[in-house]
TIMARTI-137512 format. One record per residue (C-alpha): residue in three letters; x, y, z. Coordinates in steps of 0.5 Angstrom, whole numbers, padded with zeros to 4 digits, always signed. Layout:
<rs>
ALAXYZ...
</rs>
This chain:
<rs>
UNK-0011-0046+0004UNK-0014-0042-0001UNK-0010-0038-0006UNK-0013-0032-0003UNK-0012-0026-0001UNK-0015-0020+0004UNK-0019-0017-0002UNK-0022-0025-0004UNK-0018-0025-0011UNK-0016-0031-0014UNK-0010-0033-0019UNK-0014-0038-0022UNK-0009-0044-0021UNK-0010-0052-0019UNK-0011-0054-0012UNK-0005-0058-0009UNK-0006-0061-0004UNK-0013-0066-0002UNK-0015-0062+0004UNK-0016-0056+0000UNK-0022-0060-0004UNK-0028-0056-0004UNK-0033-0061-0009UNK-0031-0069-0006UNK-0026-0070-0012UNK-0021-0072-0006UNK-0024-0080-0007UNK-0024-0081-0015UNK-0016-0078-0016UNK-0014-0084-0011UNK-0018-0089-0015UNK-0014-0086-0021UNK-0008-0086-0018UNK-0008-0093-0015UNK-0010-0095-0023UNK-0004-0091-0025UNK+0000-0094-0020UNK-0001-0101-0021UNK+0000-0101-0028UNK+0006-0106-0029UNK+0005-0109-0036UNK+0011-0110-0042UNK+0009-0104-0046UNK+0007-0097-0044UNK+0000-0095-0042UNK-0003-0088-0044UNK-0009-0086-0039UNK-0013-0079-0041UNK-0017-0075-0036UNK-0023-0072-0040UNK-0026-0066-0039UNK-0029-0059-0040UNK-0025-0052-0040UNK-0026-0050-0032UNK-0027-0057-0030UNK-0022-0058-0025UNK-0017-0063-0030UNK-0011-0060-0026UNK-0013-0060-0019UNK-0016-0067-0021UNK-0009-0070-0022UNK-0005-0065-0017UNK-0009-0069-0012UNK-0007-0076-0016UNK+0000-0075-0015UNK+0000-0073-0008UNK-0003-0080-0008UNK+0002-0083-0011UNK+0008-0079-0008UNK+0006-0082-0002UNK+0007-0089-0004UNK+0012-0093-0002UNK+0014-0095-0009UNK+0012-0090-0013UNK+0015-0088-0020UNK+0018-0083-0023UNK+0014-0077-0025UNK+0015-0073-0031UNK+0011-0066-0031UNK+0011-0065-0040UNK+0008-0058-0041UNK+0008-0059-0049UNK+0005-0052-0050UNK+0010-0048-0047UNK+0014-0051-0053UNK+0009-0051-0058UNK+0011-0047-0064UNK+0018-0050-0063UNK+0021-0055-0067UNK+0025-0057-0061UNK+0019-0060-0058UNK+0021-0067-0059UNK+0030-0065-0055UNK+0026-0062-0049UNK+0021-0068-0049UNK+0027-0073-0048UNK+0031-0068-0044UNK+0026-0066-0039UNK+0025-0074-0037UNK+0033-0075-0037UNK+0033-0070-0033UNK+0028-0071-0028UNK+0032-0079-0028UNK+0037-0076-0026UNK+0034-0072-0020UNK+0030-0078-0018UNK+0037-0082-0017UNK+0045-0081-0017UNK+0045-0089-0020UNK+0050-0091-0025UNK+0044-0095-0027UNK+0039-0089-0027UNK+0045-0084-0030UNK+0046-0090-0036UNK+0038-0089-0037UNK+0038-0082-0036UNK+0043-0082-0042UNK+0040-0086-0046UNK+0033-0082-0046UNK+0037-0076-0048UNK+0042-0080-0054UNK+0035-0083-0056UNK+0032-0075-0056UNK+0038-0072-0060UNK+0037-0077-0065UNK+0029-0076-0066UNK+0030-0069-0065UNK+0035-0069-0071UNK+0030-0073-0076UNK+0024-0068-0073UNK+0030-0062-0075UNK+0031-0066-0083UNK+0023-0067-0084UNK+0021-0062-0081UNK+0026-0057-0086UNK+0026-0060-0092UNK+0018-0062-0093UNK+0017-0057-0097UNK+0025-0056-0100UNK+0026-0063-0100UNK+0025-0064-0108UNK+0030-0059-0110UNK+0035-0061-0106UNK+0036-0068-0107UNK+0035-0066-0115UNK+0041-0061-0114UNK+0045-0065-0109UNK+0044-0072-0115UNK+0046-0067-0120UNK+0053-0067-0118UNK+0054-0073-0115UNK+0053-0071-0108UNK+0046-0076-0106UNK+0050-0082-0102UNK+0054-0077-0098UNK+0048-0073-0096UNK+0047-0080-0092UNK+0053-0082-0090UNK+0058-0076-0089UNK+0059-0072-0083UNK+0063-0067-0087UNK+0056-0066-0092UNK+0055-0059-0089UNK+0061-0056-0090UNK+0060-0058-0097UNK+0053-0056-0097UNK+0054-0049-0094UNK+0060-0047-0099UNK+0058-0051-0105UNK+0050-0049-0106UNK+0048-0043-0103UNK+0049-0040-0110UNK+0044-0046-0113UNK+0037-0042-0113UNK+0033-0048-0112UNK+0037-0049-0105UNK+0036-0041-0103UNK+0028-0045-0101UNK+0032-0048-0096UNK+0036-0043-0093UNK+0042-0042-0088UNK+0038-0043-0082UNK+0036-0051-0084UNK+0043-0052-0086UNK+0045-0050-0079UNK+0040-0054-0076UNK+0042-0060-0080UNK+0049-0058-0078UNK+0047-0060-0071UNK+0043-0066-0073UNK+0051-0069-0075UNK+0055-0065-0069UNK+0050-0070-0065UNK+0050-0076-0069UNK+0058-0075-0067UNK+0057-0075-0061UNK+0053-0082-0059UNK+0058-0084-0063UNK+0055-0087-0069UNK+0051-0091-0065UNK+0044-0092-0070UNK+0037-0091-0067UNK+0035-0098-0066UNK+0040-0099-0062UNK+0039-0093-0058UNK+0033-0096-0056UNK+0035-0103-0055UNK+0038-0100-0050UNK+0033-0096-0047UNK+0028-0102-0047UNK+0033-0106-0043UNK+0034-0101-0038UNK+0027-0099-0037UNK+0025-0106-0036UNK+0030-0106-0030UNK+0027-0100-0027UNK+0025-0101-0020UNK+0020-0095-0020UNK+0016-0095-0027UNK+0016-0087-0031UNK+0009-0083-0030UNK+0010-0078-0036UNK+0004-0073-0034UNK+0002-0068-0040UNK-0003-0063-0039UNK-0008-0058-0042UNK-0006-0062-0049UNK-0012-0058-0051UNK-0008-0051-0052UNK-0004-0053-0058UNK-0005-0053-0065UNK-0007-0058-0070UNK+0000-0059-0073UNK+0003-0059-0065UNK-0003-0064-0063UNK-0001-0070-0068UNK+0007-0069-0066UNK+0006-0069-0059UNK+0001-0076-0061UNK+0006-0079-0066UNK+0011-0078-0061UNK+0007-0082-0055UNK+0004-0088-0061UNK+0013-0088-0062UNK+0015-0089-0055UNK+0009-0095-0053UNK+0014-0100-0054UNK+0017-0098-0047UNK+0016-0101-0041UNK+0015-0098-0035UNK+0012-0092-0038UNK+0005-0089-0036UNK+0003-0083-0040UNK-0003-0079-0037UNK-0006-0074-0042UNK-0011-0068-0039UNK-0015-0065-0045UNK-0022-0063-0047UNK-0024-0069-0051UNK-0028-0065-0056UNK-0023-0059-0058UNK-0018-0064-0059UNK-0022-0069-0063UNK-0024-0063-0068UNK-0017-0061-0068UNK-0015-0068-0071UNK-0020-0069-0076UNK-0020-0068-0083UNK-0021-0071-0090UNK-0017-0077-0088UNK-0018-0079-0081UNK-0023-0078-0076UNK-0021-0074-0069UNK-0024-0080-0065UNK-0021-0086-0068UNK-0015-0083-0068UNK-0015-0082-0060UNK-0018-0089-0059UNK-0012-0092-0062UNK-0007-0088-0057UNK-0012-0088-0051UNK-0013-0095-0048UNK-0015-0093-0042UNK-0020-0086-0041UNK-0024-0083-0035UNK-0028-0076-0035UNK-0028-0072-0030UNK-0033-0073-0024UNK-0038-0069-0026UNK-0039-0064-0020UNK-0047-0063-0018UNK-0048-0055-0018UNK-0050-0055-0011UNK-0043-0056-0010UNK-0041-0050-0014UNK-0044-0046-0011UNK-0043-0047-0004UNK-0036-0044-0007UNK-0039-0038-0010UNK-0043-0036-0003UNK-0038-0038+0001UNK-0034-0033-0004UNK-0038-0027-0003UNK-0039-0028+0004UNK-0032-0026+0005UNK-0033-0020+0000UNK-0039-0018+0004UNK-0034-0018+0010UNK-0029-0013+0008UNK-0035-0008+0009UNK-0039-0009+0015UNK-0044-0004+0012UNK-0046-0009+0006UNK-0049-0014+0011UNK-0054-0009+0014UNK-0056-0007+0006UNK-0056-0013+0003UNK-0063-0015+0002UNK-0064-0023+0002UNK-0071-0023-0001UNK-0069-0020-0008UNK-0061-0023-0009UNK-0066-0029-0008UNK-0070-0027-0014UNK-0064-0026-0019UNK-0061-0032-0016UNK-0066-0036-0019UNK-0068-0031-0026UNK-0061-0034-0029UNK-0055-0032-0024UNK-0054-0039-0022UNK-0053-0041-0029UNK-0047-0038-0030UNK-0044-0042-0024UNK-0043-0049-0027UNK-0036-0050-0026UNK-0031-0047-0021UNK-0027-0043-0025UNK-0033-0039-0027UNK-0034-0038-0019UNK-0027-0036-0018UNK-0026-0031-0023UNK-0032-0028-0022UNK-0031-0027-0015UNK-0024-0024-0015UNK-0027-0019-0020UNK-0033-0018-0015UNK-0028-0016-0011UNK-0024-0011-0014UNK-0029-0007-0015UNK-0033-0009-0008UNK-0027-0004-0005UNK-0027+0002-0010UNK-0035+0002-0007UNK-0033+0002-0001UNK-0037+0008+0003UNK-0035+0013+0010UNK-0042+0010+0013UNK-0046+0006+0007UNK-0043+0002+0001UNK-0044+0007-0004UNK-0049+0001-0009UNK-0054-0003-0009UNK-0050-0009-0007UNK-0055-0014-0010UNK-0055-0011-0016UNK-0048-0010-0016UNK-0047-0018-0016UNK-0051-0019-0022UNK-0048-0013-0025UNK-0042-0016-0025UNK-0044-0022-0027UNK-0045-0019-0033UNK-0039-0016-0034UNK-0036-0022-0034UNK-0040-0027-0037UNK-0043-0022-0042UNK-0040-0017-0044UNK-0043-0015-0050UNK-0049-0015-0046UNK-0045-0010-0041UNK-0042-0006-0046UNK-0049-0005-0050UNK-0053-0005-0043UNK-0048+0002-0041UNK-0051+0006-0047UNK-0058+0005-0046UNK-0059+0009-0040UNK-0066+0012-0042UNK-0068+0006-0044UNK-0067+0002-0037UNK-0069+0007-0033UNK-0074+0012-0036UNK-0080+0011-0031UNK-0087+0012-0032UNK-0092+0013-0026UNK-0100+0010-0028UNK-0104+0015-0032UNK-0098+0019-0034UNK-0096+0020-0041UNK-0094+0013-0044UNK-0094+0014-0051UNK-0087+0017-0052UNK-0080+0013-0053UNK-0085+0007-0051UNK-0083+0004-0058UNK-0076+0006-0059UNK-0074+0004-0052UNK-0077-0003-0053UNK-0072-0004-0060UNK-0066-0003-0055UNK-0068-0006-0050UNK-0068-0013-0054UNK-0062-0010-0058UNK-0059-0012-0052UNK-0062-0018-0049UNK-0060-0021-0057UNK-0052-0019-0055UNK-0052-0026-0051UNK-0053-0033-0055UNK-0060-0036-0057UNK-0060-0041-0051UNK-0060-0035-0045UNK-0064-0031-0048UNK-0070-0032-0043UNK-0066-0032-0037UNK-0062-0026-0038UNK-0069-0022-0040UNK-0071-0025-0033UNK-0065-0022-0030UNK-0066-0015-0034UNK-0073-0015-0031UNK-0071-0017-0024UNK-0065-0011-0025UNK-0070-0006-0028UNK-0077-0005-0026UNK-0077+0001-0029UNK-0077-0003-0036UNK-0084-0006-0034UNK-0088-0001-0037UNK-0084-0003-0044UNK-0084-0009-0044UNK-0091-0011-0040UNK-0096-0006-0038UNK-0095-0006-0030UNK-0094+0001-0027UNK-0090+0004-0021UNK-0092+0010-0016UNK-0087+0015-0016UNK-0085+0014-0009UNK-0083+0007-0010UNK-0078+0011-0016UNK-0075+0015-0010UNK-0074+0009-0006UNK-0070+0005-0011UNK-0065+0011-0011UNK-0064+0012-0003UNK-0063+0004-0004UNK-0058+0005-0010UNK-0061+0002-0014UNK-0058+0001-0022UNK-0066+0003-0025UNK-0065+0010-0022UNK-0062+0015-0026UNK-0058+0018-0022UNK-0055+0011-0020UNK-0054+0008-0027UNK-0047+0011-0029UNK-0043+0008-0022UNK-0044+0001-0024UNK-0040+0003-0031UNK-0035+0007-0029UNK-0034+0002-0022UNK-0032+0008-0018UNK-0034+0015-0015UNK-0030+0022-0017UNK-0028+0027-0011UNK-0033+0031-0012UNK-0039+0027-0013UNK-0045+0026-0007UNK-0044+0019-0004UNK-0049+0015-0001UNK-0045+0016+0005UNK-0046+0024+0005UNK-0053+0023+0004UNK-0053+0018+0010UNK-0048+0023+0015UNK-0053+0028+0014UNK-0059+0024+0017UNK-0054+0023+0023UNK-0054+0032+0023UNK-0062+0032+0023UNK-0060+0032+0031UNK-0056+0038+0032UNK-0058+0044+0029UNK-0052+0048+0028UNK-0049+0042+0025UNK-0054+0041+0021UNK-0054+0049+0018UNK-0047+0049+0018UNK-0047+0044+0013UNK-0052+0046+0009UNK-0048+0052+0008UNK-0042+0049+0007UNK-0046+0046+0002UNK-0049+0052-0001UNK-0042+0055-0001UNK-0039+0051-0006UNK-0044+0050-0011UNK-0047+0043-0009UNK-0054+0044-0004UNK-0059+0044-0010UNK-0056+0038-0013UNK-0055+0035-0006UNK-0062+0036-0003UNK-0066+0034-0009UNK-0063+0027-0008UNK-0063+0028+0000UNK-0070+0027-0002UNK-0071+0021-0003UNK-0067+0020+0003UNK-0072+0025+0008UNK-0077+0019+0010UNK-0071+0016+0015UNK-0071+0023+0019UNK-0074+0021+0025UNK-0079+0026+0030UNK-0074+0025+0035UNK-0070+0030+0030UNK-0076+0035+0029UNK-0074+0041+0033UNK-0067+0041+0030UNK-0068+0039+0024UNK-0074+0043+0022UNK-0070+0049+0026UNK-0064+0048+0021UNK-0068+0048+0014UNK-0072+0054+0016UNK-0067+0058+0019UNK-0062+0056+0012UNK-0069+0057+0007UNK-0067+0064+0008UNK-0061+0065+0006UNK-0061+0061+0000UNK-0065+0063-0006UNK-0067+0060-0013UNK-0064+0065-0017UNK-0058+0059-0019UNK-0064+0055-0023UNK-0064+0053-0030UNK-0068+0054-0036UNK-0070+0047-0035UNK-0070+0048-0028UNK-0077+0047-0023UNK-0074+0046-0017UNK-0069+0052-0013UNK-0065+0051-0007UNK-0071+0055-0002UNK-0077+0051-0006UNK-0072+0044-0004UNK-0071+0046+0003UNK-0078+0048+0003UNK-0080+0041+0000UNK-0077+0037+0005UNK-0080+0042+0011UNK-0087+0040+0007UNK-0086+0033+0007UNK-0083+0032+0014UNK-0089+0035+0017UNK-0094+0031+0013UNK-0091+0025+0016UNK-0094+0026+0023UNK-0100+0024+0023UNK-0103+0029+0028UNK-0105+0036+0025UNK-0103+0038+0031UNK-0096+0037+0033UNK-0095+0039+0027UNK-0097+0046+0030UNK-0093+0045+0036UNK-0086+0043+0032UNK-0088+0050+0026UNK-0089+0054+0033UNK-0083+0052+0037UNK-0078+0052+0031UNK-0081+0059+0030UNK-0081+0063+0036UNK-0074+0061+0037UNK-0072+0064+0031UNK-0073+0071+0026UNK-0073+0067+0019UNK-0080+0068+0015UNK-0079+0065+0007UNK-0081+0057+0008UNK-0087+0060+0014UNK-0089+0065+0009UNK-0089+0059+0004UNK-0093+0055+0009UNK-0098+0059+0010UNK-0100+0061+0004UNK-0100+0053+0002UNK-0104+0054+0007UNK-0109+0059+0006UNK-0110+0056-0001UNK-0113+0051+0001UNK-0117+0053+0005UNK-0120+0057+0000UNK-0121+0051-0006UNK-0124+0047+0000UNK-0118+0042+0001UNK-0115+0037+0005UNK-0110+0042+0010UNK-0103+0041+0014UNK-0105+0045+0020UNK-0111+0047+0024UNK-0114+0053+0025UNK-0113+0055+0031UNK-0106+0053+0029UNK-0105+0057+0023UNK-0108+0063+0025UNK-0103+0064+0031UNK-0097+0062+0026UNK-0099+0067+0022UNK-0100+0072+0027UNK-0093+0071+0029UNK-0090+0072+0023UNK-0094+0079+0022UNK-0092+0080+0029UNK-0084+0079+0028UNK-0083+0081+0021UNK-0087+0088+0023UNK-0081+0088+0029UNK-0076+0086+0024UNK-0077+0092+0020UNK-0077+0097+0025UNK-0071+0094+0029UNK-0067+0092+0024UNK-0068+0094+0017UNK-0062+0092+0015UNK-0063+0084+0016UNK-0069+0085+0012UNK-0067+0088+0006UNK-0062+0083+0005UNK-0067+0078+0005UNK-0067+0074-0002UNK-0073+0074-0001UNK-0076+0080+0001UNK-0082+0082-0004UNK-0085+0076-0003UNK-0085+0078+0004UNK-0087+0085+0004UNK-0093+0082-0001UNK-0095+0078+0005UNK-0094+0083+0011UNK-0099+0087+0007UNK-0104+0082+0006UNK-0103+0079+0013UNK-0102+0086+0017UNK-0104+0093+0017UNK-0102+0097+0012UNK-0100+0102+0016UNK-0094+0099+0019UNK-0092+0097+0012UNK-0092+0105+0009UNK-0088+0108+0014UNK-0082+0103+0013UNK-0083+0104+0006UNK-0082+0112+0008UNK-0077+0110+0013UNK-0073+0107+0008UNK-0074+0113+0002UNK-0071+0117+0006UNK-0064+0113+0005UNK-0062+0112-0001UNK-0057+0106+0000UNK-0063+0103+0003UNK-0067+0105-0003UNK-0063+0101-0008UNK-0063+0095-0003UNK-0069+0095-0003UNK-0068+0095-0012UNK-0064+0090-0012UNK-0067+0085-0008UNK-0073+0086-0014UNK-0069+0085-0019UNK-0071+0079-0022UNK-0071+0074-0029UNK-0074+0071-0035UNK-0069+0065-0039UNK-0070+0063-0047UNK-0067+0058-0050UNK-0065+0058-0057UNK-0064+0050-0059UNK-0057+0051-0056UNK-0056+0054-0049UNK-0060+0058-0045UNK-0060+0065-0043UNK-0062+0069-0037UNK-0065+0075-0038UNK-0066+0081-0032UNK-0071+0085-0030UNK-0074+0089-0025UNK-0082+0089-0025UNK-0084+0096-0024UNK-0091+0095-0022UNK-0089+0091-0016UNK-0084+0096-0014UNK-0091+0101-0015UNK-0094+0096-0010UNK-0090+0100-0005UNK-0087+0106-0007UNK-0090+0111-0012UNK-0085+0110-0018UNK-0085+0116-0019UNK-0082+0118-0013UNK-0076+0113-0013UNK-0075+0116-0021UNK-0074+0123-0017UNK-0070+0121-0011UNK-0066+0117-0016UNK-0065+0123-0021UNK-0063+0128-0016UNK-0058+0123-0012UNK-0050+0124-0013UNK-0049+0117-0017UNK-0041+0118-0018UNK-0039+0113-0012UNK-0044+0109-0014UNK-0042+0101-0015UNK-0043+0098-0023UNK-0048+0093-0019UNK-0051+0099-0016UNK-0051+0103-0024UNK-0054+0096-0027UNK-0059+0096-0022UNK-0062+0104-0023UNK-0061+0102-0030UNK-0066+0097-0029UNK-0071+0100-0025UNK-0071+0105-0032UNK-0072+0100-0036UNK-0078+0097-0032UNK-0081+0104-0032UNK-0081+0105-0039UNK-0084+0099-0040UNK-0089+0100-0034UNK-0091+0106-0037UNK-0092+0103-0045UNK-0096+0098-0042UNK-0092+0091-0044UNK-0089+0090-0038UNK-0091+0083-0038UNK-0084+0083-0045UNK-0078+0081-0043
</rs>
């Protein structure tokens, strides 16, 4: 079973077992374990398994053992894992503990007890003489000369009791003080120990080994691995202890190592890393080499179960273009089953953080190699995350292409120079593959705007928009998901629900933001949805306004609703139906902005002899309507129409449109109220924006002559100069004060100032 849970993560361990072999290494572990185990020579072997970080050394000798603990006769295995006590000097004791332990464990014989003894007398004393060697190395002259000064030397060599002697006797010696109390009592414990075997000598500690040994039913397999891991020093006290013991018999070393880091770290001045292996290695295998086919089987098995933990990823994923980048480079990164694994788990992790309502909220292709760089190149994800202009400024045929184009370009290769030499030319093929939007840079191949939209509906990192949510791998509460945006399109079919979300939307801040990127996803509303749709955006048009635009701003929340209605009809092919769908949504409803804005689209076009968007018939009828509901409106209801945000551009176009009659007696009809009149006032007020360099500024007025339009200003200027503005509101003083103001300069002549 795979070391896998519900999210696909990894902890990078071994298999154990033969039926979790994914790469048919199944074959070659039994033959390696048939070598080990027919072994029966008079002195120990020392087998090695070579082969590169990430190979499967590990896995490859799990599987052996299974095939060796399966046997009949099958010998003793001793797992030594030396880099757990690297740095300790105790290595040498645990070594021999360890196998006299597992002696023990494997039997409760009197002649395994005697071995299991034997190994750890024979390990006390190799430990002790690591301990004096070891400690003294550098002390070692400074002590001799101290103890031989006062007679002390052959004592050193003999007498059990030296330390008590040493310890009370030359601390105060300044020579010694290089030694130390620790060593001293290090030195203590190899005495206690030579004691306690009773003053047998090492020679004869290992005749007796040999003999028992010899004896051994089941021979002693000692498996050391992940050699490569230890330092220099640890690496030659790890060999010098093997090359110590080949004398024994029964005893098979198997070693796990990356045969180059471990014959550079052998190297020196005296000796060559390679002949110093070949005189302890007497039988070496390299690990089979396993064919990228097979990886890879394991990595797309692996991203099939992450693609299932969101139905949705499968309907998005697009075949085509992770074929592309599979074949640019991301298939190179994948040599070794490692690699597969520890990129997919992280793979994982952050598939779920992007988990959308209804859509996943990114590109998945482009999320899969993404990732692949967070992993495998990191310098390049660090630096490629700071370069958001670079990648993802886009230029259309024929627009201005000389800006940046040179600065862009130095960034680009700043980052493509963050990997080595050799994977240059693949990751730039990978950057191009991600990034469209660099061709013009780098080449001289141009996209059409509409393709730059298409790329942000589907999420991809080239877009602007989408960029930064490959980076920060997760989405904040307030932002507009991918789900938001594909939960609208369901909306378009009803209505009511569509406008109450527009409006929730507009309460809190979010429509302009929320229907500019909505646009890239307005082609995927289908004609089915005409009515309600077209309905819905007309109905809001006139209750949201522009006036939340900024300096840099060209775009409002009403020129966006309008932009939407705009391009759904141009999608319909028949002048016609387009007709029919304005008249019906139209004659239900008592809005005018996004009509009034359509027909004067409409009426300028006619006049520059262009293409139109309805035909004539149609136009004329439409406007003819808009005349005649605006007209019953007024009379009817003034105070719908004085709260429109629109309202001057309306009346502009019922006087163009309509009989100037109708319009002068509803401006009297509302001169004669003066809470109406400062309605009407404040509806015109508008505003300009300036900039310093910092922050932008906007600045409101009210135009006079449009108010002269419409009302003779000097009229209104008496009507207000006569009226009781005591229980005026500050809103209401603001806007009269403005009316002053744009009176003044109406009369001065630079009205056009502000």
């Amino acid at each position: 079973m795979d070391n896998i849970d519900k999210f696909n993560f990894s902890a990078d361990r071994p298999i154990h077992n033969i039926d979790e072999d994914l790469l048919g290494r199944a074959k070659f572990s039994e033959n390696l374990a048939e070598a080990i185990s027919n072994w029966n020579g008079k002195d120990s072997l020392v087998v090695a398994l070579y082969g590169d970080w990430g190979t499967g050394k590990s896995s490859v000798k799990n599987m052996a053992l299974t095939y060796i603990k399966d046997k009949s006769s099958k010998p003793i295995v001793i797992e030594f894992s030396p880099w757990e006590w690297a740095a300790q000097e105790k290595i040498t004791k645990a070594f021999f503990n360890e196998i006299s332990k597992s002696i023990g464990k494997e039997s409760s014989s009197e002649k395994n007890k005697r071995l299991a003894d034997s190994f750890k007398k024979y390990g006390n004393y190799l430990a002790a003489s690591e301990v004096i060697l070891t400690s003294t190395s550098n002390s070692l002259p400074f002590i001799v000369s101290a103890i031989a000064g006062i007679g002390f030397f052959s004592a050193f060599l003999n007498d059990t009791k030296i330390i008590t002697l040493i310890t009370t006797g030359f601390v105060a010696i300044s020579p010694f003080l290089k030694w130390g109390v620790e060593n001293l009592k290090r030195l203590a414990g190899y005495f206690d120990e030579k004691a306690k075997d009773s003053e047998k000598s090492l020679t004869e500690i290992r005749s007796e080994l040999k003999v028992e040994l010899q004896e051994l039913e089941n021979p002693i397999l000692i498996v050391m691995d992940d050699l490569d891991r230890l330092s220099t020093s640890e690496l030659k006290m790890i060999f010098q202890l093997i090359k110590a013991n080949t004398e024994f018999p029964n005893v098979t070393f198997l070693l796990l190592f990356q045969r180059n880091i471990v014959e550079q770290k052998l190297t020196d001045k005296t000796q060559s890393g390679k002949d110093y292996l070949e005189k302890i290695i007497q039988v070496p295998f390299n690990i089979p080499k396993v064919s990228q086919i097979q990886v890879h089987k394991v990595l797309f098995d692996r991203l099939n179960k992450i693609l299932e933990l969101d139905k949705n990823s499968n309907i998005q994923f697009d075949q085509d273009r992770w074929s592309q980048l599979y074949h640019a480079g991301l298939k190179n990164y994948f040599n070794n089953l490692r690699n597969v694994y520890r990129y997919t788990s992280t793979l994982s992790f952050h598939f779920t953080l992007l988990k959308g309502r209804t859509v996943f909220e990114a590109n998945l292709v482009d999320l899969i190699a993404v990732e692949c760089l967070r992993v495998f190149e990191p310098e390049v994800y660090n630096e490629l995350s700071i370069s958001k202009d670079a990648f993802t400024t886009f230029k259309s045929l024929g627009s201005n292409r000389e800006n940046n184009n040179k600065d862009f370009k130095l960034i680009i290769e700043n980052v493509i120079l963050k990997t080595s030499e050799n994977n240059r030319e693949n990751l730039r093929k990978i950057l191009t593959e991600l990034f469209p939007t660099i061709q013009w840079i780098i080449g001289n191949n141009y996209y059409e705007y509409e393709s730059y939209s298409n790329w942000f509906s589907e999420g991809r990192i080239c877009h602007n928009k989408n960029f930064d949510n490959y980076f920060q791998l997760s989405l904040s509460q307030n932002e507009i998901t991918k789900s938001d945006l594909v939960d609208f399109i369901s909306l378009t079919v009803d209505e009511s629900l569509l406008k109450r979300k527009m409006l929730e939307l507009d309460s809190n801040g979010k429509l302009k933001e929320f229907l500019s990127q909505f646009d890239s996803y307005e082609n995927q509303v289908t004609e089915d949805a005409a009515i309600p749709y077209i309905s819905a955006l007309m109905d809001v048009g006139d209750y949201v306004s522009d006036d939340g635009t900024s300096f840099f701003d060209i775009l409002g929340a009403q020129a966006l609703i309008y932009r939407l209605v705009y391009n759904f009809l141009l999608r319909i092919d028949v002048k016609e139906k387009r007709g029919d769908i304005l008249l019906e949504c139209f004659n239900k409803l008592n809005v005018f902005f996004i009509i009034a804005k359509l027909l004067l689209s409409e009426q300028e076009k006619r006049n520059e002899n262009k293409e139109t968007l309805l035909c004539d018939s149609q136009y004329i009828l439409i406007k003819q309507m808009f005349v005649s509901k605006l007209k019953a409106l007024a009379f009817s209801n003034k105070e719908i129409l004085l709260e429109n945000n629109s309202l001057l551009k309306l009346l502009y176009r019922w006087k163009e449109w309509g009989e100037v009659k109708d319009i002068t007696a509803w401006i009297d009809s509302i001169s004669t109220n003066f809470q109406d009149l400062l309605k009407f006032l404040s509806q015109s007020i508008q505003y300009s924006t300036s900039f310093d360099g910092k922050i932008s500024q906007k600045h409101y007025y009210i135009k006079a002559s449009n108010i002269n339009d419409f009302f003779d200003v000097d009229r209104i200027e008496q009507i207000i100069n006569n009226a009781d503005k005591s229980k005026l509101s500050t809103e209401e003083i603001n806007t009269i004060k403005l009316f002053n103001e744009g009176v003044a300069k109406f009369r001065n002549g630079n009205e056009d100032h502000w």
